[in-house]
MOPAC internal coordinates of N, CA, C and O (Angstrom, degrees):
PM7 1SCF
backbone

  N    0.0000 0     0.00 0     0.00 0    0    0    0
  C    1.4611 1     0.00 0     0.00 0    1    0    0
  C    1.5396 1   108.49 1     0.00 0    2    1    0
  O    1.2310 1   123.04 1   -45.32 1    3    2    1
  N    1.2379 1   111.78 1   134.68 1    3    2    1
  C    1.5812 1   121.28 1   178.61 1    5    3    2
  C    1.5629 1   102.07 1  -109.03 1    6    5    3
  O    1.2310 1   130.87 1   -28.82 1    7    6    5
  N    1.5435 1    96.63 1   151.18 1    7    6    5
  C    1.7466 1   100.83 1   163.49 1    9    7    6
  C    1.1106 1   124.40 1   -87.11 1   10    9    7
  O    1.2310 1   122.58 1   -50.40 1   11   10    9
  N    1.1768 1   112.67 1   129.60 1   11   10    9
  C    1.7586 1   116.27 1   179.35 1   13   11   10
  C    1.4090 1   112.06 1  -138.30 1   14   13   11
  O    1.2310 1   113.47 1  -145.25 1   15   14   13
  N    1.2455 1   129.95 1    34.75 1   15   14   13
  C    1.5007 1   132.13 1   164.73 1   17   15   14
  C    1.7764 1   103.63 1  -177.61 1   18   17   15
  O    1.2310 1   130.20 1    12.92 1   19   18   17
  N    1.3933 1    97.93 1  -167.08 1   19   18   17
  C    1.3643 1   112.78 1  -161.13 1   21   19   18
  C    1.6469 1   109.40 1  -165.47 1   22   21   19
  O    1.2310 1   104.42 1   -69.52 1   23   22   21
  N    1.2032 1   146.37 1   110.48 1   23   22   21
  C    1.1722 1   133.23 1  -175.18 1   25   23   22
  C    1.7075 1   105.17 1  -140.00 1   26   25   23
  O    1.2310 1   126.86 1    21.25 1   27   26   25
  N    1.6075 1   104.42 1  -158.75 1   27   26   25
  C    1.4714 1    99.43 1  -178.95 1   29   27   26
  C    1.7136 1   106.08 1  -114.59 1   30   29   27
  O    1.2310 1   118.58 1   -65.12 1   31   30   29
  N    0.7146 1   120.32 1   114.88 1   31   30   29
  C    1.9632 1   107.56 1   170.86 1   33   31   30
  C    1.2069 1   100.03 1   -76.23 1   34   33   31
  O    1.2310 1   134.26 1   -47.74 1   35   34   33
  N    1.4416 1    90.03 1   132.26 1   35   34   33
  C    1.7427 1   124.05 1  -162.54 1   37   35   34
  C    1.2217 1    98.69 1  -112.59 1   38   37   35
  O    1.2310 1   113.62 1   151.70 1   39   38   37
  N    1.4922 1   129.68 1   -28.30 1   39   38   37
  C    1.7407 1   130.43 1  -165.19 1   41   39   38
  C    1.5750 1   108.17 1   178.33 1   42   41   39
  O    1.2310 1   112.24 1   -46.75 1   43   42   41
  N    1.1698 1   132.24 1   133.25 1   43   42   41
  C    1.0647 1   150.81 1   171.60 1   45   43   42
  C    1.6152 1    98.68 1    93.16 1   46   45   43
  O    1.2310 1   118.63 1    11.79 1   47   46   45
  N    1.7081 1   120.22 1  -168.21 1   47   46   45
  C    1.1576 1   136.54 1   139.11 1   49   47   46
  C    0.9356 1   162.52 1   -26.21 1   50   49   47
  O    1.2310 1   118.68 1    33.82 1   51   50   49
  N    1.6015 1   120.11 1  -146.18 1   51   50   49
  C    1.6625 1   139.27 1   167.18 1   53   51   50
  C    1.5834 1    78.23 1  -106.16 1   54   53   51
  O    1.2310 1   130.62 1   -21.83 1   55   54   53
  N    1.6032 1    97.12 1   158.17 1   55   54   53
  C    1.7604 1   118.58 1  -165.87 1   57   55   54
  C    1.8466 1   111.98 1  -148.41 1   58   57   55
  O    1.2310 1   128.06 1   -60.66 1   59   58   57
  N    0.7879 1   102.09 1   119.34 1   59   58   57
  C    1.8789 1    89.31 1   154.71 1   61   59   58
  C    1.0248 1   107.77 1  -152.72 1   62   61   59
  O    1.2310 1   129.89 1   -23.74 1   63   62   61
  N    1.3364 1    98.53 1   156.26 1   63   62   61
  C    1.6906 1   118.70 1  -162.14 1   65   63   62
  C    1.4119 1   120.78 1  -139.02 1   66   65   63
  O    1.2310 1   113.16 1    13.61 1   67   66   65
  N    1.2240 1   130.53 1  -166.39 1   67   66   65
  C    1.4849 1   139.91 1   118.66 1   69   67   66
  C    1.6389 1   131.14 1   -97.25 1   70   69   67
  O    1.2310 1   128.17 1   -76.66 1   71   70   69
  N    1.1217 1   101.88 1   103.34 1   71   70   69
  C    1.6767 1   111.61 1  -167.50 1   73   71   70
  C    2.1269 1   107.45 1   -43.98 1   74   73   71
  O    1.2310 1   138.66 1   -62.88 1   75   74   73
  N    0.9815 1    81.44 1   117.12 1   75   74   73
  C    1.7553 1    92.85 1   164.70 1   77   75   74
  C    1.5836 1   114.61 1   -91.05 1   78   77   75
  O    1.2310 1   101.45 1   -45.76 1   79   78   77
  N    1.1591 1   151.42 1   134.24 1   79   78   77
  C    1.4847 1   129.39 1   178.23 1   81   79   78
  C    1.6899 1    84.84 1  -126.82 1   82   81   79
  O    1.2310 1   127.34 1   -64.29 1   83   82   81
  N    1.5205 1   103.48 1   115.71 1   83   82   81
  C    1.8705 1   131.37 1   154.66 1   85   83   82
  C    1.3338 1   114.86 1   -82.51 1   86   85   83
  O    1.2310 1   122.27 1   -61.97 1   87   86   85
  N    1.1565 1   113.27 1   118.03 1   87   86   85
  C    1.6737 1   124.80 1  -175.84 1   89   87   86
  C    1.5133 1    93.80 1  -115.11 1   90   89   87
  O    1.2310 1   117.64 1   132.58 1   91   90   89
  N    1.5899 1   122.09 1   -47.42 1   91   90   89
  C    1.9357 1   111.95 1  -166.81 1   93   91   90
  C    1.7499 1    99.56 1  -138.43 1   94   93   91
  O    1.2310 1   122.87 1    35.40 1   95   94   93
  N    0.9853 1   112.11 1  -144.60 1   95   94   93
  C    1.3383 1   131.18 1   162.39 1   97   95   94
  C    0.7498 1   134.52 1  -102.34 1   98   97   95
  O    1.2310 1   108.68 1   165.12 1   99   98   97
  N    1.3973 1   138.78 1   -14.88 1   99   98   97
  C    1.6275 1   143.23 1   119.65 1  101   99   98
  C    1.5826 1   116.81 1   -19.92 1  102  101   99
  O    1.2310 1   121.34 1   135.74 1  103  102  101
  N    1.2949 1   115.05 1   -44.26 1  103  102  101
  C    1.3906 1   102.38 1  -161.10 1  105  103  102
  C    1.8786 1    92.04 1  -102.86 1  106  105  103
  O    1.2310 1   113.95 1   175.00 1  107  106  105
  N    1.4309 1   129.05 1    -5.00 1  107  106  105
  C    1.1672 1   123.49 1   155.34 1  109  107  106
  C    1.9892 1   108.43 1   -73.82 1  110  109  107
  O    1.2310 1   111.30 1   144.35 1  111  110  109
  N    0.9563 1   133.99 1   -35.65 1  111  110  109
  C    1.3916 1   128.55 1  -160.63 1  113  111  110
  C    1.6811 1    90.44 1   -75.47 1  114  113  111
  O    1.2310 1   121.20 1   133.56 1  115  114  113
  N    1.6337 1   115.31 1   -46.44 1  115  114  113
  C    1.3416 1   116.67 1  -158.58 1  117  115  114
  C    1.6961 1    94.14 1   -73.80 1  118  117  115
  O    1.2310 1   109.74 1   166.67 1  119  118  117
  N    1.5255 1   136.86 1   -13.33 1  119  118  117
  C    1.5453 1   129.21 1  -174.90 1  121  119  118
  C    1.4566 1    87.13 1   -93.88 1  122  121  119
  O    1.2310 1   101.94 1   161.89 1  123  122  121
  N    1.3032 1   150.59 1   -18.11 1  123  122  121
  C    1.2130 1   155.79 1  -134.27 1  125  123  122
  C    1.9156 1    86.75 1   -92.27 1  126  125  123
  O    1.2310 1   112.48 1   159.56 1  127  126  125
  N    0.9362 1   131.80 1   -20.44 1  127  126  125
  C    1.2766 1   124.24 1  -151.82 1  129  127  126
  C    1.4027 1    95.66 1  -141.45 1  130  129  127
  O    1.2310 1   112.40 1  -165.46 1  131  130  129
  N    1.5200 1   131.95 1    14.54 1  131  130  129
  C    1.1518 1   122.38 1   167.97 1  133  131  130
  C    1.5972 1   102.72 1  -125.29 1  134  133  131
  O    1.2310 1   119.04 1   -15.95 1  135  134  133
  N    1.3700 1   119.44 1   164.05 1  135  134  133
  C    1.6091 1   137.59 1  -174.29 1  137  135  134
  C    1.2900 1    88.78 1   -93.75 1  138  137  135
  O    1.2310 1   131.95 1   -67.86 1  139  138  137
  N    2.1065 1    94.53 1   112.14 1  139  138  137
  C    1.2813 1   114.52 1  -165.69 1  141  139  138
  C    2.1128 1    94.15 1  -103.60 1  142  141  139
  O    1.2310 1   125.24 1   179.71 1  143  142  141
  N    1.4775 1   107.54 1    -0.29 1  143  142  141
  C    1.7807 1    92.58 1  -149.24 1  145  143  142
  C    1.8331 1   101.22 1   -67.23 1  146  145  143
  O    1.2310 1   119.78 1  -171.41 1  147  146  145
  N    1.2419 1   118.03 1     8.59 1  147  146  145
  C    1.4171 1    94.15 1   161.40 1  149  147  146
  C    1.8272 1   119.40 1  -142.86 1  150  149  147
  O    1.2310 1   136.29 1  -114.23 1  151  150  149
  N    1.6260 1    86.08 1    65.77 1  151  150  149
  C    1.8822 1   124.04 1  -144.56 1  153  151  150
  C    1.7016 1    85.41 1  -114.24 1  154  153  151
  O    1.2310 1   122.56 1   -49.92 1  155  154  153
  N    1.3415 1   112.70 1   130.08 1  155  154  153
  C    1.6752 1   109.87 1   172.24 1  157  155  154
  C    1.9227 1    73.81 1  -142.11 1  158  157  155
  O    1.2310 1   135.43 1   -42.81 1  159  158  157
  N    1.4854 1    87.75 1   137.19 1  159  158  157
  C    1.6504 1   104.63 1  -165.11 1  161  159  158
  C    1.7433 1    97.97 1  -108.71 1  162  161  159
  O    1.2310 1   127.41 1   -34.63 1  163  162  161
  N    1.2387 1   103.34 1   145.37 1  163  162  161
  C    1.8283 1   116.20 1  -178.52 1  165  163  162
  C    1.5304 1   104.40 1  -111.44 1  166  165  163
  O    1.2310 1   114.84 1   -74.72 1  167  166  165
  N    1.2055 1   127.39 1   105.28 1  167  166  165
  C    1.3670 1   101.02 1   161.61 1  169  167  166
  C    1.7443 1    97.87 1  -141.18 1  170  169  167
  O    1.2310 1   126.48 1   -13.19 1  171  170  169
  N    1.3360 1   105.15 1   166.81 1  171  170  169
  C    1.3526 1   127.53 1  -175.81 1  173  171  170
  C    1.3325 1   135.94 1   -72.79 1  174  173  171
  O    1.2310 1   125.32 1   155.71 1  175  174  173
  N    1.3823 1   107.38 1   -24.29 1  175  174  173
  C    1.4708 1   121.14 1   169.63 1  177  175  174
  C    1.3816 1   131.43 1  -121.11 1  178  177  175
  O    1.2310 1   112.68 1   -35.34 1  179  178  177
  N    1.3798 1   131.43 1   144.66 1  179  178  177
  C    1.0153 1   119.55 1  -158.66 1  181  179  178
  C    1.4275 1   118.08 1   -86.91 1  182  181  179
  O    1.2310 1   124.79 1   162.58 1  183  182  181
  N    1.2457 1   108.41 1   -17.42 1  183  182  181
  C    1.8122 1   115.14 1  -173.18 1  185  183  182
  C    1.6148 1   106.76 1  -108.98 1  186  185  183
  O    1.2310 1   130.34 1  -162.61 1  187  186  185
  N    1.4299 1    97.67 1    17.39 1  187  186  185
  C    1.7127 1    89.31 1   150.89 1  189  187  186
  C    1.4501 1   149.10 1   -67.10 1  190  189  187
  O    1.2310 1   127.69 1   -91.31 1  191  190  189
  N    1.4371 1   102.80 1    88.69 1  191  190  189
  C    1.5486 1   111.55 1   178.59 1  193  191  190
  C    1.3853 1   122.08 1   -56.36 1  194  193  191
  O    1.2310 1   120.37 1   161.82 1  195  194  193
  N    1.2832 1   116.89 1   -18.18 1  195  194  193
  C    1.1938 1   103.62 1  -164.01 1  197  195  194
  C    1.7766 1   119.24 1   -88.26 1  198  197  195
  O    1.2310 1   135.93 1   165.83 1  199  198  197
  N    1.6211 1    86.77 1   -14.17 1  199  198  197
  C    2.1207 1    86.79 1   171.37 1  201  199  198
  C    1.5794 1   113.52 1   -87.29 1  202  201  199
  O    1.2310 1   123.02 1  -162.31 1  203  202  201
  N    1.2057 1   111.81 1    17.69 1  203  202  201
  C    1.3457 1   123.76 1   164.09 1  205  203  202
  C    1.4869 1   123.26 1   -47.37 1  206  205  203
  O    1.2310 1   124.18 1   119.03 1  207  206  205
  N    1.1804 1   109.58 1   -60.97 1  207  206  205
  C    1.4818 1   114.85 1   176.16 1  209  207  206
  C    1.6233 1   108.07 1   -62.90 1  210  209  207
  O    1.2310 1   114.79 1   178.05 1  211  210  209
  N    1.4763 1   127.47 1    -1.95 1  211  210  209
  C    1.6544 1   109.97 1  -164.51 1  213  211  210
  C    1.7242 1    83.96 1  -112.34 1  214  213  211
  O    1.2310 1   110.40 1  -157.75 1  215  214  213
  N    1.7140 1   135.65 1    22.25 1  215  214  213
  C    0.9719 1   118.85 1   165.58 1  217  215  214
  C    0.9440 1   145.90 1   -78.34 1  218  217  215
  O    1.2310 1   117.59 1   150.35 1  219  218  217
  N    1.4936 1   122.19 1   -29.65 1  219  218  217
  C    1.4846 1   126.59 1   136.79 1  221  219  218
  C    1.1540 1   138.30 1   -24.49 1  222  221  219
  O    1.2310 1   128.16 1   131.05 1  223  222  221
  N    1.1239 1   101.90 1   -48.95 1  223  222  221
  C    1.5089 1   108.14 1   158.75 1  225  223  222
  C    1.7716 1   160.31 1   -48.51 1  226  225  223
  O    1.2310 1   134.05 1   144.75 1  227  226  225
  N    1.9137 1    90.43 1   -35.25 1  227  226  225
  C    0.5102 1   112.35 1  -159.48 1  229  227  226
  C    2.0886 1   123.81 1  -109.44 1  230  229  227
  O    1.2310 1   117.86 1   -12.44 1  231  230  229
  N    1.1508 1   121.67 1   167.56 1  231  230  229
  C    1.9555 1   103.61 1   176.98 1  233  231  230
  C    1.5848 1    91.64 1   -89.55 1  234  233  231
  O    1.2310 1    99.60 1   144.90 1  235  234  233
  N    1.3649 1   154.41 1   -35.10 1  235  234  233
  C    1.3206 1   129.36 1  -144.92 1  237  235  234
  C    1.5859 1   113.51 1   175.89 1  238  237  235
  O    1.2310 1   124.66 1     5.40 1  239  238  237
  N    1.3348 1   108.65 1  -174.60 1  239  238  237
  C    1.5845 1    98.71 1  -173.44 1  241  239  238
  C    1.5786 1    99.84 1  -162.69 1  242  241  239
  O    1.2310 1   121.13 1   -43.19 1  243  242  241
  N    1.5298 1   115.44 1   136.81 1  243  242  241
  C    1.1464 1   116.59 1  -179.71 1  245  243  242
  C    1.8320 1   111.02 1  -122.58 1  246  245  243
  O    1.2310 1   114.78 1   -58.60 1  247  246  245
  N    1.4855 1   127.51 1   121.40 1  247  246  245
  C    1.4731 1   111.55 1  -179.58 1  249  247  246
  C    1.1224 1    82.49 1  -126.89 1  250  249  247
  O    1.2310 1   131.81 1    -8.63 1  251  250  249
  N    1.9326 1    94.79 1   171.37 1  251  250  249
  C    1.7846 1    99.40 1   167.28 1  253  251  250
  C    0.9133 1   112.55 1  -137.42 1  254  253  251
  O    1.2310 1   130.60 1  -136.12 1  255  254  253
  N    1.6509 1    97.16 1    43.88 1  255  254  253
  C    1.9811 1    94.92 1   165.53 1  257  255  254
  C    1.7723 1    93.16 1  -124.40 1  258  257  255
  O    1.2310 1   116.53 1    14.61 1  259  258  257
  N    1.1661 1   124.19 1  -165.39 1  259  258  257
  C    1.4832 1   136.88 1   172.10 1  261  259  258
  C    1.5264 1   103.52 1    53.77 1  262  261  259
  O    1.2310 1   128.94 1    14.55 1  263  262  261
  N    1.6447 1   100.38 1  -165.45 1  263  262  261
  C    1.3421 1   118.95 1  -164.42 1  265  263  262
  C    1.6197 1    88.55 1  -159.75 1  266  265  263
  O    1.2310 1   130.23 1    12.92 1  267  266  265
  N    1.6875 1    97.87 1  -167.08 1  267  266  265
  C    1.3631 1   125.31 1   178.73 1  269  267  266
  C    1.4339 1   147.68 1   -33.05 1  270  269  267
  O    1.2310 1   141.33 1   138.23 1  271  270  269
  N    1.6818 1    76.20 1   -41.77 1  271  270  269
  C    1.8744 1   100.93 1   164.01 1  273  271  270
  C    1.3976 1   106.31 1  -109.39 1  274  273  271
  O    1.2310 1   117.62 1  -174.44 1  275  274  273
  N    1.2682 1   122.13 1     5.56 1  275  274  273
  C    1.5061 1   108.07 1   164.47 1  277  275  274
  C    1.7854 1   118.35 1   -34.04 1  278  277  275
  O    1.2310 1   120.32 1   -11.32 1  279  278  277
  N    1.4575 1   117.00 1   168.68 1  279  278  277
  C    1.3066 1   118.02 1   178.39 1  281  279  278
  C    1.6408 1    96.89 1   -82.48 1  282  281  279
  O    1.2310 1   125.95 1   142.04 1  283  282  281
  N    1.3546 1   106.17 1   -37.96 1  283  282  281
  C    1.8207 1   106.62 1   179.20 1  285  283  282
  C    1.2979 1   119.94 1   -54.55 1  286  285  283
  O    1.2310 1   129.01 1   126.14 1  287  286  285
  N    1.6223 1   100.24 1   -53.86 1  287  286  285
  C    1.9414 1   103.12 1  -179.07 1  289  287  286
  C    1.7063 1   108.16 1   -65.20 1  290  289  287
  O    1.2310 1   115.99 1   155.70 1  291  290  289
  N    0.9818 1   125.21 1   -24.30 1  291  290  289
  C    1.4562 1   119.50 1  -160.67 1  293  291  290
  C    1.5642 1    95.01 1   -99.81 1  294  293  291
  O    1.2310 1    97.61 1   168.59 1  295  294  293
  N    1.3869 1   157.50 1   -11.41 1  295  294  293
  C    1.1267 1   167.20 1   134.06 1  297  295  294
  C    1.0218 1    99.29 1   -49.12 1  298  297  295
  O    1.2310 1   102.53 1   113.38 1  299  298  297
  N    1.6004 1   149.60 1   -66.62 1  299  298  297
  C    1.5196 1   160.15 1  -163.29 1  301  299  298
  C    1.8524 1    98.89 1   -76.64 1  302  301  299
  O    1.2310 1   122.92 1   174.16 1  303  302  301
  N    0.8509 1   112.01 1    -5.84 1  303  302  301
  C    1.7563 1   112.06 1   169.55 1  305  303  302
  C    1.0827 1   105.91 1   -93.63 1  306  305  303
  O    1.2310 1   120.12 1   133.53 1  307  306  305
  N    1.4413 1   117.38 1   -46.47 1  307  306  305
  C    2.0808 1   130.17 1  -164.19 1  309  307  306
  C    1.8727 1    80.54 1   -77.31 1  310  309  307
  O    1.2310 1   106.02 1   132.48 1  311  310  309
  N    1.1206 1   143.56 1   -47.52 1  311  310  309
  C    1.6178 1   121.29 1  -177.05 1  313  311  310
  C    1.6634 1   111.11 1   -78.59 1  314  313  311
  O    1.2310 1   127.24 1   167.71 1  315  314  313
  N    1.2724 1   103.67 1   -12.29 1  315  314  313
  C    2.1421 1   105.97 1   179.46 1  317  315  314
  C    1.4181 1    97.99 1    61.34 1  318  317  315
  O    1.2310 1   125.22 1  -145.22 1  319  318  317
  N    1.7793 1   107.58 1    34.78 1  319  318  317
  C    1.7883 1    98.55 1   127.23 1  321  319  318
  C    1.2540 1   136.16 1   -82.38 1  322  321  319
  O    1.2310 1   125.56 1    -3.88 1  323  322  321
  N    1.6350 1   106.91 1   176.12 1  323  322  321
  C    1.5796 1   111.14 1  -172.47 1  325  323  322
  C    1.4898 1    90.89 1   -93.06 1  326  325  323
  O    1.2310 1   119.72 1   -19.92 1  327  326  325
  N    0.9882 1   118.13 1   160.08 1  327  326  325
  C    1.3371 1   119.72 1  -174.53 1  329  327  326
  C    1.9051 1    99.35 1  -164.44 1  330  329  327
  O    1.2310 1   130.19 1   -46.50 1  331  330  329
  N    1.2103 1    97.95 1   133.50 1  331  330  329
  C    1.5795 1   127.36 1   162.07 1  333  331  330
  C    1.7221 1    97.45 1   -90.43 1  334  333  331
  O    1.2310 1   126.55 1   -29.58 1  335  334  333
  N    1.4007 1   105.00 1   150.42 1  335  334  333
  C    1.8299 1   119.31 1   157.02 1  337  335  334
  C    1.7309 1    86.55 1  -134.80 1  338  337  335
  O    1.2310 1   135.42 1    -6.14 1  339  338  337
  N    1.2707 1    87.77 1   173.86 1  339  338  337
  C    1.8198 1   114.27 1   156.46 1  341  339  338
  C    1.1750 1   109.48 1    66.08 1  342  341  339
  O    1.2310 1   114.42 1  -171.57 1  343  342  341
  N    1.7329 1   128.18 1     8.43 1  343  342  341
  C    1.6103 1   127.18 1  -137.28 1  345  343  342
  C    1.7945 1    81.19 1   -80.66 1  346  345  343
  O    1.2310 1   130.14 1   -20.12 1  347  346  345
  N    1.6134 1    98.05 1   159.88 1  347  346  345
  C    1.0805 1   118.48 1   175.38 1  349  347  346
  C    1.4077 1   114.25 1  -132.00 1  350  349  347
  O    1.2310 1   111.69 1   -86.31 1  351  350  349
  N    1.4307 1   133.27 1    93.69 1  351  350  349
  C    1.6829 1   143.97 1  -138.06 1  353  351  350
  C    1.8287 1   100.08 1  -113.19 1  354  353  351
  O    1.2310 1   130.31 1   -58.45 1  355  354  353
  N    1.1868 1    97.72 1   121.55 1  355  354  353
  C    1.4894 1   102.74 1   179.80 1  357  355  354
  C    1.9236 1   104.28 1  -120.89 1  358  357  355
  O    1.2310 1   124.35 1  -150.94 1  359  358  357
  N    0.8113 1   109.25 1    29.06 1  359  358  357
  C    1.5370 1   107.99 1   164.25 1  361  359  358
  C    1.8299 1   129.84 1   -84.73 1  362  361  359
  O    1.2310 1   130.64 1   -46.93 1  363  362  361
  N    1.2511 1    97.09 1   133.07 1  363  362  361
  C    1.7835 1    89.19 1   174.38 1  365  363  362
  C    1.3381 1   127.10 1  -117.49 1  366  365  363
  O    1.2310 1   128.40 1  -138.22 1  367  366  365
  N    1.5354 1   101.43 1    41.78 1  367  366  365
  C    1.6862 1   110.60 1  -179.84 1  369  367  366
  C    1.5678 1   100.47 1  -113.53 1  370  369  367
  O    1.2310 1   122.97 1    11.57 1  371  370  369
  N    1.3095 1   111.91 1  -168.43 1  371  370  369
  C    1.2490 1   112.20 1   164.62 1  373  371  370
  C    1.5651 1   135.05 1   -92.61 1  374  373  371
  O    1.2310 1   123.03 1   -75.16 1  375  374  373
  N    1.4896 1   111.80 1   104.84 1  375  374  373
  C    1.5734 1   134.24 1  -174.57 1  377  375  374
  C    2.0489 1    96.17 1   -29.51 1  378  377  375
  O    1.2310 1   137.62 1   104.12 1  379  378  377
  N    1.6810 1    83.47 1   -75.88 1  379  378  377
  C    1.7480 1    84.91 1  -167.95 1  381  379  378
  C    1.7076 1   120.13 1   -24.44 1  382  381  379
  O    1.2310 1   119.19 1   -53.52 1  383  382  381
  N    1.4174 1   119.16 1   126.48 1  383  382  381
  C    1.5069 1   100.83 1   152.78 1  385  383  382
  C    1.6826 1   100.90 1    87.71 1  386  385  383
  O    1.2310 1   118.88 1  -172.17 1  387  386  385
  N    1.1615 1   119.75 1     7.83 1  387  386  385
  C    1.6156 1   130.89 1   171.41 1  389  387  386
  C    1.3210 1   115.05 1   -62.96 1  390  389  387
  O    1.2310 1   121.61 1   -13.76 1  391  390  389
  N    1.3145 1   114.53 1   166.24 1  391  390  389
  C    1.8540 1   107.25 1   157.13 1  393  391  390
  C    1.4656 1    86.50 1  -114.32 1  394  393  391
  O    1.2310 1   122.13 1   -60.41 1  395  394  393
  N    1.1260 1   113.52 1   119.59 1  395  394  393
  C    1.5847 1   131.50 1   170.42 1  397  395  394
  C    1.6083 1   121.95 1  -104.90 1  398  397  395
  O    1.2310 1   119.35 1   -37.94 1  399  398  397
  N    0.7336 1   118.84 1   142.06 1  399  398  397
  C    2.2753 1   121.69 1   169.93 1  401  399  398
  C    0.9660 1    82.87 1  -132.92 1  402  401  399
  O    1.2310 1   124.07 1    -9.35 1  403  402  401
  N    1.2498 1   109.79 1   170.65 1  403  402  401
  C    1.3883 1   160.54 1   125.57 1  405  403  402
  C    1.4856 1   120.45 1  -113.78 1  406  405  403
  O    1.2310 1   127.41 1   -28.09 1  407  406  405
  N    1.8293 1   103.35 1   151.91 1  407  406  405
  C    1.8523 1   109.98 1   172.44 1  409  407  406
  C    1.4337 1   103.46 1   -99.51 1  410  409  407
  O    1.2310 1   127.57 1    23.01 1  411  410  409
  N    1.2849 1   103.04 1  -156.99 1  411  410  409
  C    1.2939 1   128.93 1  -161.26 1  413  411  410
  C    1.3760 1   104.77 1   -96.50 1  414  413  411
  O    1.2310 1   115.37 1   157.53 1  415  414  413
  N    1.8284 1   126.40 1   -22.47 1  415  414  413
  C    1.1502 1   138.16 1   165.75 1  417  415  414
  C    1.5780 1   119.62 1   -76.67 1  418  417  415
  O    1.2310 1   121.54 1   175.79 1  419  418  417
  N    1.5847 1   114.65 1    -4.21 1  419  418  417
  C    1.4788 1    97.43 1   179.22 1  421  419  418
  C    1.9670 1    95.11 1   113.76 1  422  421  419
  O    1.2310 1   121.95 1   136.00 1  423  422  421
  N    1.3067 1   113.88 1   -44.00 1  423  422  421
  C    1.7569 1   109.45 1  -162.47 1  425  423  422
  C    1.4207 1   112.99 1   -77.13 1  426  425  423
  O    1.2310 1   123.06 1   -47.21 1  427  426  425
  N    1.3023 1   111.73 1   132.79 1  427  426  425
  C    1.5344 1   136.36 1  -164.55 1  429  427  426
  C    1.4391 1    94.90 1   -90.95 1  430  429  427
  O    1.2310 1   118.11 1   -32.90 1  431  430  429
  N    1.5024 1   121.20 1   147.10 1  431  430  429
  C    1.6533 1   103.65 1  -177.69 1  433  431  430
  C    1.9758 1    69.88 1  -141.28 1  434  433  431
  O    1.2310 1   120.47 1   -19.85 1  435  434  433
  N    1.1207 1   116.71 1   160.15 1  435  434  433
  C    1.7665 1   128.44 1   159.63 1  437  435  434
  C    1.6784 1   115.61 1  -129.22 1  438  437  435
  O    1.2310 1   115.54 1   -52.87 1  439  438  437
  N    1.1117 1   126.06 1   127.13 1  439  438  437
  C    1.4330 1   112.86 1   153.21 1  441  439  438
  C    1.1302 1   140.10 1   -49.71 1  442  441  439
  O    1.2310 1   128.51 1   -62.21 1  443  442  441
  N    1.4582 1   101.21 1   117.79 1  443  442  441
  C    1.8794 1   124.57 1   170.93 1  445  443  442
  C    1.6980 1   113.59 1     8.72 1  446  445  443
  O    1.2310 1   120.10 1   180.00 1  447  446  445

């Protein structure tokens, strides 16, 4: 695993996943129907309501906008996900479909 970001943990833990990347609501309806439980979700904004419903589902969540009181982090506490805010992602492969972690400090690591 290499490092390729840095964020803040807002709620929960250490995490690993397979990275999902949410851009609209299309790409929430189309995860809506797949077995998310070892699903750590990427998306870009912080006051996205609409991946709300895929939290149950899901291990975790990484954005790289907001913080603590974001509407995202404070929703992602009430389900007791791990959650990154603020992340700052320096990778140039493809996010989607990764094996991704995160620690307890905020750092995003992805496989090779």
């Amino acid at each position: 695993m290499i490092k390729i970001g840095q964020g803040n943990l807002t709620s929960g833990g250490e995490c690993q996943g397979t990275l999902r990347v949410v851009e609209d609501v299309a790409d929430v309806l189309r995860l809506m129907k797949e077995d998310l439980v070892d699903v750590i979700l990427f998306t870009r904004s912080a006051s996205v309501t609409a991946v709300t419903p895929l939290f149950p589902k899901i291990k975790g969540v990484i954005c790289t906008q907001g913080g603590a009181t974001s509407h995202l982090a404070i929703v992602a506490r009430e389900f007791d996900l791990c959650c990154v805010m603020g992340s700052e992602i320096d990778y140039q492969g493809e996010l989607e479909g990764n094996s991704i972690s995160f620690n307890q400090e905020g750092e995003i690591f992805a496989e090779k």
